[in-house]
N, C-alpha and C positions, 0 to 999 in steps of 0.2 A: 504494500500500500504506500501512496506517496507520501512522503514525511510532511508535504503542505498540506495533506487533507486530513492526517492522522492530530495536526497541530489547531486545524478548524474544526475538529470533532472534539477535543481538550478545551475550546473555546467554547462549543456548546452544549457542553457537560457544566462548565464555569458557570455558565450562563442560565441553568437550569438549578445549579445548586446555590446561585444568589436570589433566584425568584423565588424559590422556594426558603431560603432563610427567609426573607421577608415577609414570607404567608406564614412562618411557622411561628411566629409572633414571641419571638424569643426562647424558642424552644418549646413554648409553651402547649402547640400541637402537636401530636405524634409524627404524623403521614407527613408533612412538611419537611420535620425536623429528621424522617429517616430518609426523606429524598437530599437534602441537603449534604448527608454523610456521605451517601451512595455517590453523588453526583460530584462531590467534589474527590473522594477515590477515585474515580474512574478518568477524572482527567488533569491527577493527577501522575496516575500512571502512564494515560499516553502522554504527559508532558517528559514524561523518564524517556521513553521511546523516541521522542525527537532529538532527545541531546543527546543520540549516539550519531545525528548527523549535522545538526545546528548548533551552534554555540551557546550557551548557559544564556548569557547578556540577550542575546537576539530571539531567544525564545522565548523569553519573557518579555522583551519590550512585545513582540508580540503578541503574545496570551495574552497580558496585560491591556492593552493599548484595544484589542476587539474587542475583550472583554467587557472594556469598559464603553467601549460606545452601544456595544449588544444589548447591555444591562439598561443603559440611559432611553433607550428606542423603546424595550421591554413595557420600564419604567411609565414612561410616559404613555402607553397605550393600556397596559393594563390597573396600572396603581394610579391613573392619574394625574403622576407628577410632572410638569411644567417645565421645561429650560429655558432661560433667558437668553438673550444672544449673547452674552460672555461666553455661558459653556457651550453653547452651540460650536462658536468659534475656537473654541479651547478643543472639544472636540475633534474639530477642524484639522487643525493641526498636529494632533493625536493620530489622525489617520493620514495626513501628510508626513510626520514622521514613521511610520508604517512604511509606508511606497517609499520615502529613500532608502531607506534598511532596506527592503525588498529588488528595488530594481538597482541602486548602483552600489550598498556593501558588499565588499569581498569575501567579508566575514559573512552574509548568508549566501549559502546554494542557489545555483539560478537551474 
């Protein structure tokens, strides 16, 4: 499997066990709070799996970086919450530093 897609499946395990921390209302429900454990093992281990061919730093700006725009889009449709144009733009640039690591570091795989 490609290490880009194995790395976007880590991103939507991330993604699935911060929507669900949020539903779990502080652990306070069950089913939330065991999808959260689940979901954040599972991509945690394929994030193991990447760094036998991406660099520690770049996998994580990475994971990091979709993660968090994933969660904000999430956020905003499901929970209601709102972004301002700061973070929109903050954002912004969060996924513009993505696409340089991606199309001109050396340090990631093309």
């Amino acid at each position: 499997m490609p290490v880009y897609l194995i790395l976007a499946l880590a991103v939507v395990a991330e993604t699935i066990g911060t929507t669900a921390l949020k539903a779990s209302e502080q652990f306070t429900r069950l089913g939330p709070s065991m999808i959260v454990v689940l979901a954040y093992g599972v991509s945690f281990y394929l994030l193991s799996i990447t760094l036998k061919t991406i660099p520690v730093g770049v996998v994580y700006a990475l994971w990091s970086g979709l993660g968090i725009v994933s969660i904000a889009v999430i956020a905003w449709f499901v929970f209601g919450q709102k972004l301002d144009l700061a973070a929109i733009l903050g954002m912004a640039m969060i996924v513009g530093g993505i696409a340089v690591i991606h199309l001109f570091s050396s340090a990631s795989p093309h």
